[in-house]
Biopython code that builds the backbone (N, CA, C, O; Angstrom):
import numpy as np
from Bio.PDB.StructureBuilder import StructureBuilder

atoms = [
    (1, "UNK", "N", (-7.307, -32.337, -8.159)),
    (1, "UNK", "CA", (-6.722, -31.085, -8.610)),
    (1, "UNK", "C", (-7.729, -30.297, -9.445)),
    (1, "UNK", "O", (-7.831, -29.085, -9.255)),
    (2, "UNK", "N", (-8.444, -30.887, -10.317)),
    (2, "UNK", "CA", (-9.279, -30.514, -11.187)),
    (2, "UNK", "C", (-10.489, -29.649, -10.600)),
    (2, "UNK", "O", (-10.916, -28.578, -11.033)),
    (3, "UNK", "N", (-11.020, -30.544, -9.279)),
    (3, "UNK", "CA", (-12.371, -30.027, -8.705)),
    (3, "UNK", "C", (-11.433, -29.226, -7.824)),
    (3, "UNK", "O", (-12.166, -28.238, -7.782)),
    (4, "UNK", "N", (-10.544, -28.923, -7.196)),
    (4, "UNK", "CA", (-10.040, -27.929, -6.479)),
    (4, "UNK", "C", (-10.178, -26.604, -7.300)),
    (4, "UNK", "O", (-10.829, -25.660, -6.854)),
    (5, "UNK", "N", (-9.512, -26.560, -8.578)),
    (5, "UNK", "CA", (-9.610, -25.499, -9.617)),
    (5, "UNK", "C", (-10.927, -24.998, -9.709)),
    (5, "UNK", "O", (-11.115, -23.783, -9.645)),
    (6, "UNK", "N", (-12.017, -25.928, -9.875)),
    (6, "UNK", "CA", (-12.899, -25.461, -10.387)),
    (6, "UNK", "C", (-13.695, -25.057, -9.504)),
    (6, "UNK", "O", (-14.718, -24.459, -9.839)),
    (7, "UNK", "N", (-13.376, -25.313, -8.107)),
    (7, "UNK", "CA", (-14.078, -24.734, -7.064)),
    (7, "UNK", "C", (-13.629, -23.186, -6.746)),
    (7, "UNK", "O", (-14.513, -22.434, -6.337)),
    (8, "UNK", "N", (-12.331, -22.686, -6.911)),
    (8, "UNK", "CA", (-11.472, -21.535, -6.688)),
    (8, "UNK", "C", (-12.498, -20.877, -8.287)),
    (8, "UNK", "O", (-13.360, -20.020, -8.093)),
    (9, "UNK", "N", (-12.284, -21.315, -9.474)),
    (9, "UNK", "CA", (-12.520, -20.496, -10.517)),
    (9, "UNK", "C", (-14.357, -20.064, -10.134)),
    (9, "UNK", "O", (-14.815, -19.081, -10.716)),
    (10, "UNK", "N", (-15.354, -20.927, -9.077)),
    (10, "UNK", "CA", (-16.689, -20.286, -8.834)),
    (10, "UNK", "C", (-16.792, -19.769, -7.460)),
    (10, "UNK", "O", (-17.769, -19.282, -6.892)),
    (11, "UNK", "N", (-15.931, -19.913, -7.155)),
    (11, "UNK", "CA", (-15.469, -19.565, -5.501)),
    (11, "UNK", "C", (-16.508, -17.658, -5.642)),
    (11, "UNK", "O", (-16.673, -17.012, -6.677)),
    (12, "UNK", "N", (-16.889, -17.360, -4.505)),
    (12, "UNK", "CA", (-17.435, -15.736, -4.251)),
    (12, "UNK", "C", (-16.019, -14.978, -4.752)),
    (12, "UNK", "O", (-16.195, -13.902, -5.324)),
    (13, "UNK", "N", (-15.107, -15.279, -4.648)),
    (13, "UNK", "CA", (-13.873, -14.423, -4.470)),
    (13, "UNK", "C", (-12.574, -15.065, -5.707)),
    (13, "UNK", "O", (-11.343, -15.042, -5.687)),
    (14, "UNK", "N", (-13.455, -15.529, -6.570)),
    (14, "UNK", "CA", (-12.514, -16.400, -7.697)),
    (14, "UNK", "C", (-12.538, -15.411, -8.778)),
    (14, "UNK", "O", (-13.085, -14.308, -8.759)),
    (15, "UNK", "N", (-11.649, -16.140, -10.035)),
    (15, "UNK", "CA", (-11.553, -14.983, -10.739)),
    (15, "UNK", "C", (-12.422, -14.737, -11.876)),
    (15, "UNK", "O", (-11.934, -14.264, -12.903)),
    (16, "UNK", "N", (-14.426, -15.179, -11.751)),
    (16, "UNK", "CA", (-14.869, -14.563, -12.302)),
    (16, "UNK", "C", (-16.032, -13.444, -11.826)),
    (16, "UNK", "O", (-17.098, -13.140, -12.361)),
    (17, "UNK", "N", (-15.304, -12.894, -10.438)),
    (17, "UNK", "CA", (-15.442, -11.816, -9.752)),
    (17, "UNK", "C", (-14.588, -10.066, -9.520)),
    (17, "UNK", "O", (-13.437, -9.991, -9.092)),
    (18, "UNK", "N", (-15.033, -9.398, -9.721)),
    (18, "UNK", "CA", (-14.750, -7.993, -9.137)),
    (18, "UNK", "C", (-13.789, -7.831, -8.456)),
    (18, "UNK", "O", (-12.812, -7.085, -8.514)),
    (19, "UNK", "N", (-14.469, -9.355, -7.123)),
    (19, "UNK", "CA", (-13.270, -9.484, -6.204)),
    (19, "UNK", "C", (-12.404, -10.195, -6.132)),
    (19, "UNK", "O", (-12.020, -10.741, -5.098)),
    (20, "UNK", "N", (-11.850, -10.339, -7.438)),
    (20, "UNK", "CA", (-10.579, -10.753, -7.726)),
    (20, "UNK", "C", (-9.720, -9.997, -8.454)),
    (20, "UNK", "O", (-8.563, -9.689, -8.169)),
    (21, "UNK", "N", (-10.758, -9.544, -10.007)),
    (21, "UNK", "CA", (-9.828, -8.581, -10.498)),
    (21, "UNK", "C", (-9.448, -7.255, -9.912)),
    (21, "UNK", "O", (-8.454, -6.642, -10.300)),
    (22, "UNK", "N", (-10.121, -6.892, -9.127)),
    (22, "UNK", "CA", (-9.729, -5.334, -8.322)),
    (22, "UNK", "C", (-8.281, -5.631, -7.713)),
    (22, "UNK", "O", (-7.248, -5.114, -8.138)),
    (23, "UNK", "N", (-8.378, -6.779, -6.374)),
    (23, "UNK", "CA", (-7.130, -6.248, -6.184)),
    (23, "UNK", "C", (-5.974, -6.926, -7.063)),
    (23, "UNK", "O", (-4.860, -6.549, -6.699)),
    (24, "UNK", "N", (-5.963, -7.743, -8.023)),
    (24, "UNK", "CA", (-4.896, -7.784, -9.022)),
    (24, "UNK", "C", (-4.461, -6.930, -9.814)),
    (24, "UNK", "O", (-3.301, -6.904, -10.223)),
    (25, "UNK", "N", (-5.637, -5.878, -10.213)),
    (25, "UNK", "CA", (-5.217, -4.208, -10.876)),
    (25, "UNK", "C", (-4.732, -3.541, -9.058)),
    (25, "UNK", "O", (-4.277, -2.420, -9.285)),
    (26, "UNK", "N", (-4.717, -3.601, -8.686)),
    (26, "UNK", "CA", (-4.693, -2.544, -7.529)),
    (26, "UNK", "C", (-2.962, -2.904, -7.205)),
    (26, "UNK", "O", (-2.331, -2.101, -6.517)),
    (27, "UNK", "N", (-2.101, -4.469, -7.889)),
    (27, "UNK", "CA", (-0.975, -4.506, -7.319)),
    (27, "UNK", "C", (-0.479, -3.536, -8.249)),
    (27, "UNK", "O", (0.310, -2.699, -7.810)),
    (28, "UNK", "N", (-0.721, -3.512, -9.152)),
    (28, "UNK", "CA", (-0.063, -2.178, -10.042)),
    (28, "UNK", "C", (0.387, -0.527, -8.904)),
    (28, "UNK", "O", (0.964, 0.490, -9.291)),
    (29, "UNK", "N", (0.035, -0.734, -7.975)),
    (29, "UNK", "CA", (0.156, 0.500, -7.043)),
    (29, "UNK", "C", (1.395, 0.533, -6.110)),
    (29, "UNK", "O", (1.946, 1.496, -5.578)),
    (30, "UNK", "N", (1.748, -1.132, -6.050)),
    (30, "UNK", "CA", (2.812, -1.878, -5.090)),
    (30, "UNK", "C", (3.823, -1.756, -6.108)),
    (30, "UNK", "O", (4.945, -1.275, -5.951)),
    (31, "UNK", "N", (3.323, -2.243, -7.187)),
    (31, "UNK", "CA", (4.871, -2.214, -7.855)),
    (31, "UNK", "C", (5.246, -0.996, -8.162)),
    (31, "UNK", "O", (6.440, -0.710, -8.071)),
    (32, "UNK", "N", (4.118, 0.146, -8.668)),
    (32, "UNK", "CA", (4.943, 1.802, -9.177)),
    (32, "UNK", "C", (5.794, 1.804, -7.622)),
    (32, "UNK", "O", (6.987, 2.063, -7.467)),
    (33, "UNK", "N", (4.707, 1.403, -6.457)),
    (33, "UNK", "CA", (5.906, 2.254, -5.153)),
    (33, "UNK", "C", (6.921, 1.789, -5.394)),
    (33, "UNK", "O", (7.757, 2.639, -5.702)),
    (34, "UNK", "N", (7.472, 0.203, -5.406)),
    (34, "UNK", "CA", (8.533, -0.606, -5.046)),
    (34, "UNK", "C", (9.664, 0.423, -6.377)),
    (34, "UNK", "O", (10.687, 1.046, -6.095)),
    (35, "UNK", "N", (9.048, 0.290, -7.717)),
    (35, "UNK", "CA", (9.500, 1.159, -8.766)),
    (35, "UNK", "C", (9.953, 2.538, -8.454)),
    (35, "UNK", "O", (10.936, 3.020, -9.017)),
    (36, "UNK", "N", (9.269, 3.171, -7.587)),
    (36, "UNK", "CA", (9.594, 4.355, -7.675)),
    (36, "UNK", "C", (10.433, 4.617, -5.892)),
    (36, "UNK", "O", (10.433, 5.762, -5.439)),
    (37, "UNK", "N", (10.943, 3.700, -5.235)),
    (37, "UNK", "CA", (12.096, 3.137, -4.536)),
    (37, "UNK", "C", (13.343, 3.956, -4.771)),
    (37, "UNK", "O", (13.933, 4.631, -3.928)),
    (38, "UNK", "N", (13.628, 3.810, -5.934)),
    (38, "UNK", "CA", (14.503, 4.172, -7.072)),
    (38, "UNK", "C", (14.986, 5.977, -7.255)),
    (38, "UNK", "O", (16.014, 6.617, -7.476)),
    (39, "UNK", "N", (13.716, 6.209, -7.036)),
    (39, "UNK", "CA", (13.780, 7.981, -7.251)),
    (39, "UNK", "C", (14.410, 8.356, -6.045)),
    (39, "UNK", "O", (14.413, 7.645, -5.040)),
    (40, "UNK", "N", (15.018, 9.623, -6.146)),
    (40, "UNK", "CA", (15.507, 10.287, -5.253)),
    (40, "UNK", "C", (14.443, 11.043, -4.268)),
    (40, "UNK", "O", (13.436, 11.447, -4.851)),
    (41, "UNK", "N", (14.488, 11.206, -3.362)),
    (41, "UNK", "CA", (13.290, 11.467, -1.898)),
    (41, "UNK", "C", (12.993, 13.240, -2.784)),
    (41, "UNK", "O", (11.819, 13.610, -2.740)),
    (42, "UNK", "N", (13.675, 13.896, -3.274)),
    (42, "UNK", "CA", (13.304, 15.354, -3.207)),
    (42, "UNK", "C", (11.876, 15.199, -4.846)),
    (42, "UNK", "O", (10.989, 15.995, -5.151)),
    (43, "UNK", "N", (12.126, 14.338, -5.271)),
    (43, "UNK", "CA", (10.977, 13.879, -6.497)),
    (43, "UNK", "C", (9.290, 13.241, -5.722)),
    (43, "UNK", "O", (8.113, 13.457, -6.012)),
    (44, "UNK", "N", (9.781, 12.635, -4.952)),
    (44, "UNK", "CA", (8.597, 12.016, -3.656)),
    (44, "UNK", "C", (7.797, 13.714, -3.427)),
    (44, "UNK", "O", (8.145, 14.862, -3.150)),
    (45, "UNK", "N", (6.154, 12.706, -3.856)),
    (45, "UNK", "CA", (5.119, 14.106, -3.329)),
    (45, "UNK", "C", (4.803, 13.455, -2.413)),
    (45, "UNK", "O", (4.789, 12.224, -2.409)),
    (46, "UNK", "N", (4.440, 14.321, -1.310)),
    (46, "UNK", "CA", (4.263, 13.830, 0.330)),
    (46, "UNK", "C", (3.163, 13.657, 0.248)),
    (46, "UNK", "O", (2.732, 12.592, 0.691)),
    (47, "UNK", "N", (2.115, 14.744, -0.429)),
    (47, "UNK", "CA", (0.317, 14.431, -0.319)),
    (47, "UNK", "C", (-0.020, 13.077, -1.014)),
    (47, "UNK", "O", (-0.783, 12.231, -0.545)),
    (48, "UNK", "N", (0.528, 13.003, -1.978)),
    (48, "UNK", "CA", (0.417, 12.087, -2.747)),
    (48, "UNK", "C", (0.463, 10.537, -2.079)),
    (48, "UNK", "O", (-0.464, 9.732, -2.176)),
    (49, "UNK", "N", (1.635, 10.311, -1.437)),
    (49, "UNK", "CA", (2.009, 9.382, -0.779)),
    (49, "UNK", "C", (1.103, 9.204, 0.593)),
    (49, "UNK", "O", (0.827, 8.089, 1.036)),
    (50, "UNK", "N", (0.647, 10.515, 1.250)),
    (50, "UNK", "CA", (-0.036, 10.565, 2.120)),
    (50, "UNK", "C", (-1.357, 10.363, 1.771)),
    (50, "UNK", "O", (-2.145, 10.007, 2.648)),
    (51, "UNK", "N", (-1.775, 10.552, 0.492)),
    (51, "UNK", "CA", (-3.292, 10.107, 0.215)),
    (51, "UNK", "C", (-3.396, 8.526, -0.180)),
    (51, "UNK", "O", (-4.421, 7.929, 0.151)),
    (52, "UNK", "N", (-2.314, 7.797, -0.911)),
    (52, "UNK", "CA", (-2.262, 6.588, -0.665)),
    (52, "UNK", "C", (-2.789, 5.826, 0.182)),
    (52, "UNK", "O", (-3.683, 4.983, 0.115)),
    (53, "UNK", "N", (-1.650, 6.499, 1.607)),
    (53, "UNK", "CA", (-1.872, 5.715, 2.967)),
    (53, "UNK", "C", (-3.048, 5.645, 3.564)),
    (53, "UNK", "O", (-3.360, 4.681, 4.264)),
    (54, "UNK", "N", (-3.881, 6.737, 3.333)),
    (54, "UNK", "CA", (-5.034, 6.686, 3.881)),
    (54, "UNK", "C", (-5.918, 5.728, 2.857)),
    (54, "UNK", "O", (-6.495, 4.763, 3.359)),
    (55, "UNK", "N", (-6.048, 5.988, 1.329)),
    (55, "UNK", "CA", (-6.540, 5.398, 0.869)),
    (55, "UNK", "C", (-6.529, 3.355, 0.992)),
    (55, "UNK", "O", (-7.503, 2.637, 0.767)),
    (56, "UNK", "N", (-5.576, 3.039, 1.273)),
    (56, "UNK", "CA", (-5.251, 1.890, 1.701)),
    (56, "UNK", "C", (-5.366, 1.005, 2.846)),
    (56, "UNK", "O", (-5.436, -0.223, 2.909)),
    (57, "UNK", "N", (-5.373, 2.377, 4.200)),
    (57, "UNK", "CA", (-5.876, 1.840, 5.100)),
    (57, "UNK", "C", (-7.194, 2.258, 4.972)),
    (57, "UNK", "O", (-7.271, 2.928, 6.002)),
    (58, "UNK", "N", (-8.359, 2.351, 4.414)),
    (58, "UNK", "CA", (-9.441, 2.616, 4.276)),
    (58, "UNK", "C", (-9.720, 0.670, 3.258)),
    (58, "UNK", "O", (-10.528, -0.245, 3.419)),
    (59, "UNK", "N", (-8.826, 0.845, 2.527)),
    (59, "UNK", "CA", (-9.431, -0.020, 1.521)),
    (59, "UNK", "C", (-8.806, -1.593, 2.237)),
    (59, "UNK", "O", (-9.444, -2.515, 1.729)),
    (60, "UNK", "N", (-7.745, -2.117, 3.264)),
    (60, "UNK", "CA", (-7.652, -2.680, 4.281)),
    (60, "UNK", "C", (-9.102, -3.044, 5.117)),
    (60, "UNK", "O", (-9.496, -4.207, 5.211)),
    (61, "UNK", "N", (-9.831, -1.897, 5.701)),
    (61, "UNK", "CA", (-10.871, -2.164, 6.785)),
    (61, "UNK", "C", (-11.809, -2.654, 5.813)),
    (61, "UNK", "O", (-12.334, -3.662, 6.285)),
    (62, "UNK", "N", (-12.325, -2.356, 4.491)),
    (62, "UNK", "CA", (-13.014, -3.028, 3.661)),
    (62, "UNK", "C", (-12.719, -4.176, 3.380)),
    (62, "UNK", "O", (-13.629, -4.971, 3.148)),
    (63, "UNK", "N", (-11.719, -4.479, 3.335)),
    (63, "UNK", "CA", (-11.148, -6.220, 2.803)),
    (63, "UNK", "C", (-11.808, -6.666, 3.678)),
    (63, "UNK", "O", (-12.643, -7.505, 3.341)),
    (64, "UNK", "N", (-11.706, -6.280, 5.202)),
    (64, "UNK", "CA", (-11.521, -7.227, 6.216)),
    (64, "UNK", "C", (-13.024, -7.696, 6.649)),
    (64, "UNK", "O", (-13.342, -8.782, 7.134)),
    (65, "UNK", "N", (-13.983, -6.422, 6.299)),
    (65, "UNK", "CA", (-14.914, -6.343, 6.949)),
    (65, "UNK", "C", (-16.525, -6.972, 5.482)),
    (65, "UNK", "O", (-17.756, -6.987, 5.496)),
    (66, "UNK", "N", (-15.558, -7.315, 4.610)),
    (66, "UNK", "CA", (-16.769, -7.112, 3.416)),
    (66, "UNK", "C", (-16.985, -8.892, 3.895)),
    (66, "UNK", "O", (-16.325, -9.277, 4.860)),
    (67, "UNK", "N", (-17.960, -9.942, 3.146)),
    (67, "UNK", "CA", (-18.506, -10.988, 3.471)),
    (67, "UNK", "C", (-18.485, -11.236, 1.802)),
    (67, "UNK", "O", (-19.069, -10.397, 1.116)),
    (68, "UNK", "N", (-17.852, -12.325, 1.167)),
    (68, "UNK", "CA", (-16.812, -12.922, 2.173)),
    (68, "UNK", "C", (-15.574, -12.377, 2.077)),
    (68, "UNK", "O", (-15.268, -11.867, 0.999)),
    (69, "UNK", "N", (-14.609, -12.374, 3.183)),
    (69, "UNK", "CA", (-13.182, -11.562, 3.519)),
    (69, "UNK", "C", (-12.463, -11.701, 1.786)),
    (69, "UNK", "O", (-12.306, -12.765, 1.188)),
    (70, "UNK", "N", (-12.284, -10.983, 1.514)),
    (70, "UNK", "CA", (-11.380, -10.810, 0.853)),
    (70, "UNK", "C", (-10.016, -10.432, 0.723)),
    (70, "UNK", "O", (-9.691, -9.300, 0.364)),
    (71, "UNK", "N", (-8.723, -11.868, 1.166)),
    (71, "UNK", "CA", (-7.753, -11.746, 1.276)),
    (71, "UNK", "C", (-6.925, -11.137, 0.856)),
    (71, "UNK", "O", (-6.191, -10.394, 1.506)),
    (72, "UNK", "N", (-6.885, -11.355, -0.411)),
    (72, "UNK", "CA", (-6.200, -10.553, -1.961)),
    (72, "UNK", "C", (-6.446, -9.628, -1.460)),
    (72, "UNK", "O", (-5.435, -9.355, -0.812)),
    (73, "UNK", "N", (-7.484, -8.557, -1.227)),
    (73, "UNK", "CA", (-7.627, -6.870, -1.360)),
    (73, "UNK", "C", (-6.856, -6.991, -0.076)),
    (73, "UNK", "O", (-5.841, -6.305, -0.204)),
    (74, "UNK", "N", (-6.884, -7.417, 0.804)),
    (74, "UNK", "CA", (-6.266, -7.510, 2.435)),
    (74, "UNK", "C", (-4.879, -7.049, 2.224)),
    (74, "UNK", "O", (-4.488, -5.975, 2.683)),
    (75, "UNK", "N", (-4.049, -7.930, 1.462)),
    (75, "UNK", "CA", (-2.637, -8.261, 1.357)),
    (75, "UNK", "C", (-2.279, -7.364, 0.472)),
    (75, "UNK", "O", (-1.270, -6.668, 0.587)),
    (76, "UNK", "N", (-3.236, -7.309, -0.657)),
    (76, "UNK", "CA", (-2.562, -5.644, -2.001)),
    (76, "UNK", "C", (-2.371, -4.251, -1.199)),
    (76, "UNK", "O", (-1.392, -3.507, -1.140)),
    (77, "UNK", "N", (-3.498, -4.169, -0.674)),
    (77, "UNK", "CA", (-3.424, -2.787, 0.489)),
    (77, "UNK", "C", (-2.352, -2.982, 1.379)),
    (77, "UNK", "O", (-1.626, -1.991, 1.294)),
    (78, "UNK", "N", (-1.809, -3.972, 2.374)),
    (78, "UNK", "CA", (-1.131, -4.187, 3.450)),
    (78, "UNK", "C", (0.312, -3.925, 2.599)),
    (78, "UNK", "O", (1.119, -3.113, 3.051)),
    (79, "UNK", "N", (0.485, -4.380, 1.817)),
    (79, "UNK", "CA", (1.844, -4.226, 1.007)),
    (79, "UNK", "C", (2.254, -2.722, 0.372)),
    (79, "UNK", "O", (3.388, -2.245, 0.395)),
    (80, "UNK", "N", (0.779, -1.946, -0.330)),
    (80, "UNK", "CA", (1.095, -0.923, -0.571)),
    (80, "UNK", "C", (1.032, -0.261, 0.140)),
    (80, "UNK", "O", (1.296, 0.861, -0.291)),
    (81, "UNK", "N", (0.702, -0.290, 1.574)),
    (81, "UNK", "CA", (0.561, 0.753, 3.149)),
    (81, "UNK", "C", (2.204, 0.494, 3.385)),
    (81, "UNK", "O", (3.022, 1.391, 3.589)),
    (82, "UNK", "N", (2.479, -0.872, 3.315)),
    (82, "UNK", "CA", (4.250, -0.704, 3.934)),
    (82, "UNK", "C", (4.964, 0.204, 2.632)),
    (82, "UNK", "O", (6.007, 0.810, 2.874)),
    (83, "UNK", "N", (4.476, 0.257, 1.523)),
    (83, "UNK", "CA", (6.116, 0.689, 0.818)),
    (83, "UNK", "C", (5.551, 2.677, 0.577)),
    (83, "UNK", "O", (6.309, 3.583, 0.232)),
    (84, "UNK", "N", (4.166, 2.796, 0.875)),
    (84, "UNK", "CA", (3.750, 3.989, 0.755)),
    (84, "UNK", "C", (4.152, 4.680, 2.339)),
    (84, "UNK", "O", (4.657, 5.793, 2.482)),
    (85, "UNK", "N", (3.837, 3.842, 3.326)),
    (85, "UNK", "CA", (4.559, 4.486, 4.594)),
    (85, "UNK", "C", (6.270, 4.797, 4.523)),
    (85, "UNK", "O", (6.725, 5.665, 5.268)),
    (86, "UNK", "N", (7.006, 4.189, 3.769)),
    (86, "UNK", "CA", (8.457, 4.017, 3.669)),
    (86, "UNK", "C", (8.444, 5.128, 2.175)),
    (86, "UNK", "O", (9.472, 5.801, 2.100)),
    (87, "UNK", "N", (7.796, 5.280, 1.453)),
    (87, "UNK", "CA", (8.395, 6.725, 0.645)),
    (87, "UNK", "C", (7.879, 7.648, 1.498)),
    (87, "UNK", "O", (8.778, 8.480, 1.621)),
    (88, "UNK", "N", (6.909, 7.997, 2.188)),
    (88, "UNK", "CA", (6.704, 9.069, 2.861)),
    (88, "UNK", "C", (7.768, 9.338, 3.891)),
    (88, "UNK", "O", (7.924, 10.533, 4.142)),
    (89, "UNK", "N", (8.710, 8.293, 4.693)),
    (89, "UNK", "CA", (9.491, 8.372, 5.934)),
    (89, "UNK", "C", (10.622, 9.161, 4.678)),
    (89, "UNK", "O", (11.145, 10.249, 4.920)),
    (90, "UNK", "N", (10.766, 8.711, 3.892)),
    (90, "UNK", "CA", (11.799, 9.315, 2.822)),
    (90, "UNK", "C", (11.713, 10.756, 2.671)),
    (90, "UNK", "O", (12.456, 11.675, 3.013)),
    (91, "UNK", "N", (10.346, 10.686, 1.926)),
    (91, "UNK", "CA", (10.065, 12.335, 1.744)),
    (91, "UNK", "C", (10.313, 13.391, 3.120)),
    (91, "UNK", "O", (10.894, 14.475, 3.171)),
    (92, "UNK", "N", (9.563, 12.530, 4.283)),
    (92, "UNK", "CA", (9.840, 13.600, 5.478)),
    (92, "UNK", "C", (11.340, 13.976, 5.703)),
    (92, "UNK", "O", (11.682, 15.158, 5.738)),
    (93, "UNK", "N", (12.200, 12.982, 5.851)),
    (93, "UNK", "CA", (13.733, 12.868, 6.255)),
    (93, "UNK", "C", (14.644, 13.940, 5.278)),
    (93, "UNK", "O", (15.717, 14.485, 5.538)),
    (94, "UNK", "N", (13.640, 14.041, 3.829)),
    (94, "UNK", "CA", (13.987, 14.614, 2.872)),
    (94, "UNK", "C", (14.027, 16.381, 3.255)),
    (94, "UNK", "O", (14.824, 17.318, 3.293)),
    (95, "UNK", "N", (12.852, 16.129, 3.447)),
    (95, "UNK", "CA", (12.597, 17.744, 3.717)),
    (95, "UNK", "C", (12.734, 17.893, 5.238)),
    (95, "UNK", "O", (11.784, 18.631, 5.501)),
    (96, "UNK", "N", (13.318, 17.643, 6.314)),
    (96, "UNK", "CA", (14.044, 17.569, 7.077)),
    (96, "UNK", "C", (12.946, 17.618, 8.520)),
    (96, "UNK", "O", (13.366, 18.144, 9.551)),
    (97, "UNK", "N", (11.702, 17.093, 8.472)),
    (97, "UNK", "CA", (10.465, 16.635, 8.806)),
    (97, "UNK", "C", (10.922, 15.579, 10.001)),
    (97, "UNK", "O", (10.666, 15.871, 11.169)),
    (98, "UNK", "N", (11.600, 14.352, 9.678)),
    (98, "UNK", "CA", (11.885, 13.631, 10.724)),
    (98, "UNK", "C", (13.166, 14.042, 11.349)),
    (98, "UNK", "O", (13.102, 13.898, 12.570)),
    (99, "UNK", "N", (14.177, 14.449, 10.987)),
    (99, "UNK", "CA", (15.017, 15.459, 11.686)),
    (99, "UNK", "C", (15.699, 16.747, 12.357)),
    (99, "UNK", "O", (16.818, 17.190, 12.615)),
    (100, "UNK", "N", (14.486, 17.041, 12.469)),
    (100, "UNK", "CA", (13.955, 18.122, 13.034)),
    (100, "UNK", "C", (13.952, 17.976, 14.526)),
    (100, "UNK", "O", (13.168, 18.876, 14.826)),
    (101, "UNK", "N", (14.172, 17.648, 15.195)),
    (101, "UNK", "CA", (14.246, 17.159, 16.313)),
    (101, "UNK", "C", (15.532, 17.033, 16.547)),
    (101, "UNK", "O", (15.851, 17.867, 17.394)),
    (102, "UNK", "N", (16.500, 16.343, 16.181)),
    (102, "UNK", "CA", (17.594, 15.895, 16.695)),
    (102, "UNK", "C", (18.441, 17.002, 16.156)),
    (102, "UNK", "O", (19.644, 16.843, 16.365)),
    (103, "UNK", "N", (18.044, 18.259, 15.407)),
    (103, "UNK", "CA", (18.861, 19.246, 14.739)),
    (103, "UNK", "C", (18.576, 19.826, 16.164)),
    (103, "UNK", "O", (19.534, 19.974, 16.923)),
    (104, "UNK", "N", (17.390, 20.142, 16.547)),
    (104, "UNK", "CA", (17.542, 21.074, 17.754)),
    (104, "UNK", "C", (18.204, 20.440, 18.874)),
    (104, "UNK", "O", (18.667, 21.332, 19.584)),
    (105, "UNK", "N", (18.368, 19.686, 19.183)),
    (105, "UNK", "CA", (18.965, 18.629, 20.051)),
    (105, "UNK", "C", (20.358, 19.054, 19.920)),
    (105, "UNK", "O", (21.040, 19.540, 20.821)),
    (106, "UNK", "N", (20.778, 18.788, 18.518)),
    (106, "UNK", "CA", (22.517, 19.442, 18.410)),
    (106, "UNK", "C", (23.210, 21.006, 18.679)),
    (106, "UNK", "O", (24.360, 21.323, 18.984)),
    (107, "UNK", "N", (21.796, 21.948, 18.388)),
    (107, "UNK", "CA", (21.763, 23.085, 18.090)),
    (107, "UNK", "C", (21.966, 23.510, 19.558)),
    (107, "UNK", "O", (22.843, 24.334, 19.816)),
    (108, "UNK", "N", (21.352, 23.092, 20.335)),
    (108, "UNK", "CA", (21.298, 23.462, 21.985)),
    (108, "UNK", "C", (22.811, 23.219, 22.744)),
    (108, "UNK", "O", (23.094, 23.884, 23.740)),
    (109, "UNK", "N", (23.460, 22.525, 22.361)),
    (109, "UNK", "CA", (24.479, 22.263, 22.838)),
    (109, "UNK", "C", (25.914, 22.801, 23.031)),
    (109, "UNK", "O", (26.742, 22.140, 23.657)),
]
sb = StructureBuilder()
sb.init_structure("model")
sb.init_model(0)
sb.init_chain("A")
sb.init_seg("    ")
for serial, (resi, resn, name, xyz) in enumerate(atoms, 1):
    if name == "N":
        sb.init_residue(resn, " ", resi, " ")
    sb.init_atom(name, np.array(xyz, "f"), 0.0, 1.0, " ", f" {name:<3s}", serial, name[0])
structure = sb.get_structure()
């Protein structure tokens, strides 16, 4: 147990690396989304949420692609891409973005 620990604590990707503390500050981004769940969709900024997503899937292809992989950043991004894609489906539905379609659909009839 001991030499397991102490192999993780010098590990490239242990925690007296960058690439550890980054994406453990970076869950702070998962929890405001999951936190901000809570708010009503007309409070949701769309750019905002939309610069996330990109920012995340940007910072995703880096996890994947840096040497050595860095899981943690993998999984902080992958988590804040699902709950940042799901306030944006909010915000759109909000401002009537994803239903827009099925209004004209009714409207024709």
């Amino acid at each position: 147990m001991a030499s397991t620990f102490r192999a993780f604590l010098n590990s490239p990707v242990g925690p007296k690396t960058t690439h550890f503390w980054g994406p453990v500050a970076n869950w702070g981004f998962v929890a405001a989304g999951l936190v901000d769940m809570n708010k009503p969709p007309e409070k949701i900024s769309g750019n905002m949420s939309a610069a996330m997503c990109v920012y995340s899937g940007l910072f995703m292809r880096f996890a994947w692609m840096v040497q050595p992989r860095n899981y943690l950043l993998l999984a902080c991004h992958a988590s804040n891409e699902t709950v940042q894609l799901y306030q944006l489906s909010r915000w759109a539905r909000a401002n009537g973005y994803l239903s827009q379609k099925k209004d004209e659909d009714t409207s024709s009839q």
